[in-house]
C-alpha positions, -999 to 999 in steps of 0.1 A, spaced: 469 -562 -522 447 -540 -502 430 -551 -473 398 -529 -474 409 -503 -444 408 -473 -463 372 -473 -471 358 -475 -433 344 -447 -420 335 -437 -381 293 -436 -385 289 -429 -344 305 -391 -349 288 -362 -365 307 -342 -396 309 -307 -387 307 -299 -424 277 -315 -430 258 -303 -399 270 -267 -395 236 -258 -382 223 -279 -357 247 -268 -326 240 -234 -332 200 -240 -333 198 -257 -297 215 -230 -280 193 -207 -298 166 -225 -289 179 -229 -253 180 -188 -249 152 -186 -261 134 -206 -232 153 -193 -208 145 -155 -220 106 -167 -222 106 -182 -188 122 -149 -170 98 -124 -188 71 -146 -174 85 -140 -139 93 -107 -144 58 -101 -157 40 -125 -126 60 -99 -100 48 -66 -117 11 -85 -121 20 -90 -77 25 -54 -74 -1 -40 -86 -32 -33 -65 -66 -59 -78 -87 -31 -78 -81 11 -87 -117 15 -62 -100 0 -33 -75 23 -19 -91 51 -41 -126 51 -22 -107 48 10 -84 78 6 -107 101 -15 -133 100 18 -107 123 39 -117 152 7 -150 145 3 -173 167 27 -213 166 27 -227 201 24 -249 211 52 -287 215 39 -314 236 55 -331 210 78 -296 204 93 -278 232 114 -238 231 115 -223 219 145 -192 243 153 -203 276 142 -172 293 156 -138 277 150 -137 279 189 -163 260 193 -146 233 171 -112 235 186 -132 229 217 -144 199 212 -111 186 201 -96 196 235 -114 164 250 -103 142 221 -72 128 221 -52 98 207 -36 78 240 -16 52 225 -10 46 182 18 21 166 20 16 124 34 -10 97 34 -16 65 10 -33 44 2 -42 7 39 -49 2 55 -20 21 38 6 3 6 16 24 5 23 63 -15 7 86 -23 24 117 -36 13 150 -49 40 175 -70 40 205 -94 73 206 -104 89 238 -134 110 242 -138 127 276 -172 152 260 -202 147 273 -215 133 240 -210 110 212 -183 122 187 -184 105 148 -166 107 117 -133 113 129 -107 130 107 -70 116 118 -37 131 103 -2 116 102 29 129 97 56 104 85 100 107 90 127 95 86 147 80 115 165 110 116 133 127 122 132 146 88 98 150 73 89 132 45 48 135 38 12 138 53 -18 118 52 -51 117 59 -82 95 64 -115 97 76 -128 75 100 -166 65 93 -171 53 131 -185 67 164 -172 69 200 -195 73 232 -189 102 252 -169 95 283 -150 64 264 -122 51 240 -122 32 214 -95 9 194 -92 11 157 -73 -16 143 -50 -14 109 -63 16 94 -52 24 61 -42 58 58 -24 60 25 6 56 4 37 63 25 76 64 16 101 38 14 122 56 38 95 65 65 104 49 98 87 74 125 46 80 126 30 112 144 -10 109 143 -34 134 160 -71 141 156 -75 171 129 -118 170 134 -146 154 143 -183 158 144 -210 154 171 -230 127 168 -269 130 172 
């Protein structure tokens, strides 16, 4: 007489032979989440990094290069280079700190101009030089700076961009390259 027993089978467990498949879908399925979600964040910090707008810093550097040619109706205003480093005698820069901005890769420069001419000075032309801490050079930059200072004054210019500077420039050295008398 046989009770029955040997016919009952476990229905709460999964047969492995049946269902080879399935296990090894989820965890694809799984990586493949997880390698979606990291390329998004990988792509949302280089989309960070880049700068909005190629005009933006472009304009702003380029001005340093770009130099109107005298016409007829004007007349130069430093005929003699003399004459020019004469008028940069009574310019001088009397107190500057940088930092970095637009996530460590531009320089931001704050200066305070004094004029002691006896006239108006405009479109100042300032040059750093950037180091290292061990005061090795690492690069040069320029900028022009569209403003004007009254004769016998200073003036503070705040977070000036000057350019693109190195990862590994600690020290900033700015001085007044030329300037133009304004009329």
């Amino acid at each position: 007489m046989t009770t029955g027993s040997d016919r009952i089978e476990s229905t709460g467990l999964v047969r492995r032979d049946v269902f080879p498949a399935r296990p090894q879908a989820i965890v694809l399925f799984k990586r493949a989440i997880l390698g979606i979600a990291s390329a998004l964040l990988v792509g949302g910090g280089v989309w960070l990094l880049v700068p909005t707008s190629q005009s933006n810093g472009s304009e702003q550097l380029s001005l340093a290069a770009v130099e109107p040619e005298p016409s007829a109706a004007q007349t130069p205003v430093a005929a003699t280079p003399a004459a020019e480093a004469a008028e940069l005698d009574r310019m001088r820069i009397s107190s500057q700190t940088w930092r970095r901005g637009g996530l460590g890769s531009r320089a931001l420069v704050t200066f305070t101009l004094r004029n002691d001419n006896d006239y108006a000075v405009r479109d100042i032309e300032l040059s750093c030089a950037f180091s290292r801490r061990d005061g090795s050079h690492l690069t040069d930059r320029t900028r022009l700076v569209p403003e004007t200072v009254k004769m016998k004054s200073r003036k503070t210019f705040a977070k000036v961009q000057v350019g693109f500077v190195n990862v590994n420039a600690d020290k900033a050295r700015c001085s007044v390259v030329s300037a133009q008398r304004a009329e």
